[in-house]
N, C-alpha and C positions, 0 to 999 in steps of 0.2 A: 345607056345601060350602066356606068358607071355613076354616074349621081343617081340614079337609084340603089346600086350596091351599098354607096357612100351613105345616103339615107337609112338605108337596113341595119347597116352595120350602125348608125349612128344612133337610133333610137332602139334598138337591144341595148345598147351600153346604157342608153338613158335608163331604158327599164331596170337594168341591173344594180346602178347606182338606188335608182330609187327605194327597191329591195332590200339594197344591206342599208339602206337607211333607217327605213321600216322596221327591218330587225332589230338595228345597235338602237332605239327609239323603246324597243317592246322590252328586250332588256335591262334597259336603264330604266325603265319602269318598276320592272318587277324586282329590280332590286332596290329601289324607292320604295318599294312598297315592305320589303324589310325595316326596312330605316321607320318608316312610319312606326309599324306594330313594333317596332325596339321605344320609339318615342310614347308610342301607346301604353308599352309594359312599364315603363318608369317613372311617366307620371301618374298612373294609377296605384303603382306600388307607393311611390313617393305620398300621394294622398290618401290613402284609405289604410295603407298597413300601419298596428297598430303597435309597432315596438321601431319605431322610427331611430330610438335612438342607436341601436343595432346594426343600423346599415350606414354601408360608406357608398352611397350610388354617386355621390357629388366627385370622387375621387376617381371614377371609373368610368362615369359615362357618356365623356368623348370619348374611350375605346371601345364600348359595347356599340354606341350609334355607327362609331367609322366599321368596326366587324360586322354588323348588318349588312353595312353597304353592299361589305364584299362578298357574302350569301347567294349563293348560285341555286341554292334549292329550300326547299321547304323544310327537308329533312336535318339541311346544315344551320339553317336558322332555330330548328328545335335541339341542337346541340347547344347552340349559344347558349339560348336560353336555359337548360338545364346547367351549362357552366356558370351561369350570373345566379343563380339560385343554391347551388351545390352548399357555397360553405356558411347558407344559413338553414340549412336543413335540420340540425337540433331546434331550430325556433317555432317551427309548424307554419303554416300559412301561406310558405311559398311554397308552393309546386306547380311543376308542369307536368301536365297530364299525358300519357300518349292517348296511342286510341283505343289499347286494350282497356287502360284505366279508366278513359272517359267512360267504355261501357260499361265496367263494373260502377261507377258510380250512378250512373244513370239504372241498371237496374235495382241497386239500393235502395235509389228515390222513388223509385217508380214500387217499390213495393212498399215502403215507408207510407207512401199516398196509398197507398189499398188497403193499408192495415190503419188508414188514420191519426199515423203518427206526425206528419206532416198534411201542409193543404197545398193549393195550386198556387199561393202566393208566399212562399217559400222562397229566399232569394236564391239559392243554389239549384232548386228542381227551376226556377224560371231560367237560369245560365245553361242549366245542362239540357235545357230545349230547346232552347237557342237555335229558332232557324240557321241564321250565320253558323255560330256553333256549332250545330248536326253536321255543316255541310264541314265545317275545317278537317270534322274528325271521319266522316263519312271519307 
């Protein structure tokens, strides 16, 4: 009776361990997963924005990668992000969209295409369809 209690008790504990493992593993994920889309945000901006000489991202961005890390939610990660953009908002180009904004632009586009002003290969209506896209902002 007793090496079976020993037994019982001994593989709940294993379960358990196994559990907060699982967890501290899921988390250290998704806050990986920050750190990527920070790594995603700067070398795209680094590459394609077109007033490079403007920005100081070299000076900054081992503290925006390390502030990602530390991003507990999706919501503190679109704070970041509008704080890395904030003081170059007189230059146009950088913004971060919420979700209100995604949809006004997206009905824009979508009425810009019905009136002809735009077509389907439009690089901003192909962004703002964005499977992925739809789903971040959905």
């Amino acid at each position: 009776m007793k090496i079976c209690k020993k037994k019982s008790v001994l593989a709940i504990l294993t379960i358990l361990i196994i559990l907060c493992f699982l967890l501290y593993l899921r988390i250290r994920e998704e806050n990986n997963k920050y750190s990527k889309d920070m790594k995603y945000f700067i070398n795209t901006v680094e590459e394609n924005y077109p007033y490079q000489e403007y920005l100081n991202f070299d000076e900054k961005k081992d503290f925006y990668l390390e502030a990602a890390q530390s991003c507990e939610s999706l919501e503190e990660f679109y704070k970041l992000l509008k704080s890395i953009v904030k003081p170059y908002n007189g230059l146009g180009h950088l913004f971060i969209l919420n979700a209100e904004e995604y949809y006004l632009h997206q009905v824009t586009y979508d009425m810009a295409l019905e009136d002809r002003l735009i077509s389907l290969e439009n690089d901003n209506y192909k962004i703002l369809n964005d499977n992925e896209v739809k789903a971040t902002y959905d």
